[in-house]
C-alpha positions in Angstrom: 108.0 94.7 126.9 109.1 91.4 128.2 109.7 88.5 125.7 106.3 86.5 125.5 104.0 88.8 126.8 102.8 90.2 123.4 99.6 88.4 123.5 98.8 89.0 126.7 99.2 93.3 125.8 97.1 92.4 122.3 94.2 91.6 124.5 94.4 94.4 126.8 95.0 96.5 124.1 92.1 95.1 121.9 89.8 96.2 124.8 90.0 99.5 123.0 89.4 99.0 119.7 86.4 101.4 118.8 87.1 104.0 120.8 88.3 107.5 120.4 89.0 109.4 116.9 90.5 108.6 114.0 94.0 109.4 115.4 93.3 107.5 118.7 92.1 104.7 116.6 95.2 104.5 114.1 97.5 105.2 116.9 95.5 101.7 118.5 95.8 100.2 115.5 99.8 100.6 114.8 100.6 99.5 118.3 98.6 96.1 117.7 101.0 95.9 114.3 103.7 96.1 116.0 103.1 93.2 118.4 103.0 90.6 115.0 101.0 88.1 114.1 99.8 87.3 117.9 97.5 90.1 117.4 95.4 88.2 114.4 92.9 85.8 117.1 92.5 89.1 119.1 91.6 90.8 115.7 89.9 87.7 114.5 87.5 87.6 117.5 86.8 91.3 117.5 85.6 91.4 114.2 82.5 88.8 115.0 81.7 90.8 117.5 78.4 92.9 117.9 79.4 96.2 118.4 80.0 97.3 114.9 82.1 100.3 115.5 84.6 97.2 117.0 84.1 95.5 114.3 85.0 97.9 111.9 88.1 99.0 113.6 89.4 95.3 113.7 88.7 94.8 109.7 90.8 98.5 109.4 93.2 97.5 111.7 93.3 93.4 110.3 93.4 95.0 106.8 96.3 97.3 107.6 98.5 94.7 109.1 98.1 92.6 105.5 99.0 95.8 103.6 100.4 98.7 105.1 100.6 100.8 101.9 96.8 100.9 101.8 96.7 103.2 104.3 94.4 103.4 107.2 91.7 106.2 105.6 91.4 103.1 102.7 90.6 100.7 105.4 88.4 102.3 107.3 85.9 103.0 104.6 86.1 98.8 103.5 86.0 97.8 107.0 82.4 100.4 107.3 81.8 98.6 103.9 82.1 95.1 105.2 79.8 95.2 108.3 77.3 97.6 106.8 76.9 94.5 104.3 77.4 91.8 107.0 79.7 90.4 105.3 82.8 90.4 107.7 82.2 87.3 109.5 82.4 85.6 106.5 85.8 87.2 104.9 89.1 85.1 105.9 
């Protein structure tokens, strides 16, 4: 990928989040890691959005990029935790 154009293939590639399986969904997830910190406004935005399943994925996904050893099963099941209690708008 062309120097500079990470944030530009974050929000392309945050278009997705939600979607597919668990394996589509950490496959998603690592490739937004790997762009760096120009992924955290897509991920950011994402997770106060209204589609919860979105939401979720961008906590997992926001969650794994602060600790990788958590592992993504770990994050999942907090980011499900999170909206189900409506509390993800409000975690920083």
């Amino acid at each position: 990928m062309p120097e500079g154009e990470e944030a530009d293939l974050a929000a392309v590639l945050a278009t997705q989040l939600g979607r597919g399986g668990r394996e589509t969904r950490l496959s998603l997830s690592r490739a937004l890691i790997a762009l760096g910190e120009v992924v955290m406004p897509v991920l950011r935005a994402a997770m106060t959005g209204t589609a919860p399943g979105v939401r979720q994925h961008a906590i997992a996904t926001e969650r794994l990029f602060r600790d990788p050893e958590a592992g993504f099963g770990f994050a999942v099941e907090e980011a499900k935790r999170l909206v189900a209690l409506g509390t993800a708008d409000r975690e920083g």
